[in-house]
C-alpha atoms as a printed R data frame, in Angstrom:
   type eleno elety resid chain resno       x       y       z
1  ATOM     1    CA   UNK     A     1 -24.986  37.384 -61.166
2  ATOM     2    CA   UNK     A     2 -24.687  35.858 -64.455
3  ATOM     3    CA   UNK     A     3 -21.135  34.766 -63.649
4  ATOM     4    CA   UNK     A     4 -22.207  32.811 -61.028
5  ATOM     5    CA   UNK     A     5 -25.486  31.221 -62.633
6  ATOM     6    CA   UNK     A     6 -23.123  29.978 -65.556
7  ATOM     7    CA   UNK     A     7 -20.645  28.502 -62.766
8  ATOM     8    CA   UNK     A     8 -23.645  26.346 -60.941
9  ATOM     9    CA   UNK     A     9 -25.169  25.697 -64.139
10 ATOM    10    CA   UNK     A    10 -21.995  24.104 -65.344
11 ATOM    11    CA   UNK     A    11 -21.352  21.777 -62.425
12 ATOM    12    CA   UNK     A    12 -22.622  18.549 -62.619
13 ATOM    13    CA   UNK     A    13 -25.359  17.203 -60.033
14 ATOM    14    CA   UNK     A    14 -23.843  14.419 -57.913
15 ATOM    15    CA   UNK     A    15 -25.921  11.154 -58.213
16 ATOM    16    CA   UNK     A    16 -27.133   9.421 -55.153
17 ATOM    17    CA   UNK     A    17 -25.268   6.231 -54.956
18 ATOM    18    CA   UNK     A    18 -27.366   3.109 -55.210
19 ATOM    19    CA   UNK     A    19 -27.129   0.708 -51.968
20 ATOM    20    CA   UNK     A    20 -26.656  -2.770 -52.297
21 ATOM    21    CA   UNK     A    21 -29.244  -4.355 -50.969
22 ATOM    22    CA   UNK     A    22 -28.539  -6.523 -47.452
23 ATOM    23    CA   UNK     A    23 -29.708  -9.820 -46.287
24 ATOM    24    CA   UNK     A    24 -30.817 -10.483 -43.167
25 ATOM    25    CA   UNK     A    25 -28.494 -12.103 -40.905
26 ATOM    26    CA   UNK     A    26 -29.901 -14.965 -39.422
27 ATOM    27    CA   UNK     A    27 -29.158 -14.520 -35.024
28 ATOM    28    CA   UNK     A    28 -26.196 -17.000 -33.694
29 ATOM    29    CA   UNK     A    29 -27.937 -19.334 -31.055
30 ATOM    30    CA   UNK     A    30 -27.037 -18.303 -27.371
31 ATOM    31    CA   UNK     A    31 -24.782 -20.713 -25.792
32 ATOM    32    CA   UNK     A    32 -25.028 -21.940 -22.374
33 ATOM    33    CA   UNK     A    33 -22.409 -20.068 -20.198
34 ATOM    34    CA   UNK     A    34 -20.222 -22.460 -18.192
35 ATOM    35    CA   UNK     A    35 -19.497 -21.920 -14.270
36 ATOM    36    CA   UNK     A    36 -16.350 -20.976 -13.115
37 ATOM    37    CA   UNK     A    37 -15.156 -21.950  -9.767
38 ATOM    38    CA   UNK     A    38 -14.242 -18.728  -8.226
39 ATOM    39    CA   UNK     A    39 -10.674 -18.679  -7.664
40 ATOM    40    CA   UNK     A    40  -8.766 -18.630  -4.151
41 ATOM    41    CA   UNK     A    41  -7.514 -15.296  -3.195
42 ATOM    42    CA   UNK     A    42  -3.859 -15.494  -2.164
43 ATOM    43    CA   UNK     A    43  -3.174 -13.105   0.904
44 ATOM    44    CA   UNK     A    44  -0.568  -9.963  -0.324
45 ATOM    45    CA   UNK     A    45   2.523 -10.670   1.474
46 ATOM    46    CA   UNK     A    46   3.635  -7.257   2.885
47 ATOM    47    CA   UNK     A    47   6.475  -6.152   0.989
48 ATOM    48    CA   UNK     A    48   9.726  -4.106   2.297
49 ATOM    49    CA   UNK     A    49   9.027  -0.459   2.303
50 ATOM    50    CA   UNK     A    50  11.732   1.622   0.616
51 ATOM    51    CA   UNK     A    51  13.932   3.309   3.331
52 ATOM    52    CA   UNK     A    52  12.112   6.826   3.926
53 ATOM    53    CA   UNK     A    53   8.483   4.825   4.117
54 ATOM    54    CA   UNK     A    54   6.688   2.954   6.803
55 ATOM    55    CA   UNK     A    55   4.519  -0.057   7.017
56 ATOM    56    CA   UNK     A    56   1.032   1.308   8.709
57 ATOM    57    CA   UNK     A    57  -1.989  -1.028   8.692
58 ATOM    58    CA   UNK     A    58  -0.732  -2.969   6.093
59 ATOM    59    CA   UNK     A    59   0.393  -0.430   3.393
60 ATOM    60    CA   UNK     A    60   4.170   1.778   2.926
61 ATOM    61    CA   UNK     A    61   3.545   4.995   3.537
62 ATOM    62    CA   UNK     A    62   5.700   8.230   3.931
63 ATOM    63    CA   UNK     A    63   7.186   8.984   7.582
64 ATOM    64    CA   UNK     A    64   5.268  12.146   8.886
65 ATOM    65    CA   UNK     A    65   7.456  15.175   9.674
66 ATOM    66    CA   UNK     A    66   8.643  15.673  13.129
67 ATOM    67    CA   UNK     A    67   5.822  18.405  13.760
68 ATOM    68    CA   UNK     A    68   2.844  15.774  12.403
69 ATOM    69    CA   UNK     A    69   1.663  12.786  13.579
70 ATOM    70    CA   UNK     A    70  -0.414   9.631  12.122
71 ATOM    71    CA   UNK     A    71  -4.203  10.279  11.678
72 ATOM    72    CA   UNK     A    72  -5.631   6.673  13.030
73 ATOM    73    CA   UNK     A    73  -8.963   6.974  10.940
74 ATOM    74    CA   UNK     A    74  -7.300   8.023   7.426
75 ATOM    75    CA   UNK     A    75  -3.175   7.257   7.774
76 ATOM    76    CA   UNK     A    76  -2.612  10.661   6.694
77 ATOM    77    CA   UNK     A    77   0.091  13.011   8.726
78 ATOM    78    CA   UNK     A    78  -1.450  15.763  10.521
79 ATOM    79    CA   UNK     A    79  -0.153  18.544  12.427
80 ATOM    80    CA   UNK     A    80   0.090  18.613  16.259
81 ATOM    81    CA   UNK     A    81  -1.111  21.740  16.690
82 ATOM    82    CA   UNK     A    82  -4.166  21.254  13.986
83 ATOM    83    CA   UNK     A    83  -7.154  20.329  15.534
84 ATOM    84    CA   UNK     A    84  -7.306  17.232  14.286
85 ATOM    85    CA   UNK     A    85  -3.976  16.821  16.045
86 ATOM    86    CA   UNK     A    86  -5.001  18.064  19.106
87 ATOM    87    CA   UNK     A    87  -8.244  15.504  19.205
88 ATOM    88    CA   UNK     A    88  -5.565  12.892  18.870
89 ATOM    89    CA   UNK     A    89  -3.198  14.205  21.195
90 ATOM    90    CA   UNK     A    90  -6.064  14.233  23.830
91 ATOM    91    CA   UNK     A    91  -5.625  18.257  24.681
């Protein structure tokens, strides 16, 4: 025990460092935002697919396996024999 109190008491206490005292920043004024015109949208010209990809709606997307075809509603291949294939299929 003694060991120890002689090794706290012989550290020195760390002094709190004094802050610098701050101004007040004065607010910048709000300036007046100006209007943009909104700009014209130019229309995406469709782009050749690479080879193994086909234009659907608009966007490249993979060919479906001979076993799947095109979902309408998402553009996602689905299996013929899944029901969501047969609901397409009309069986």
């Amino acid at each position: 025990m003694k060991k120890y109190a002689q090794k706290k008491a012989a550290r020195p206490k760390p002094q709190p460092k004094a802050k610098p005292k701050a101004k007040p920043k004065a607010k910048p004024k709000a300036k007046p935002k100006a209007k943009r015109e909104p700009k014209a949208k130019a229309k995406a010209k469709a782009k050749p697919c690479k080879s193994p990809r086909v234009i659907w709606n608009g966007r490249c997307l993979k060919k479906c396996n001979p076993d799947q075809l095109r979902n309408p509603k998402t553009g996602r291949c689905v299996k013929r024999s899944g029901r969501i294939g047969r609901k397409i299929m009309g069986r």
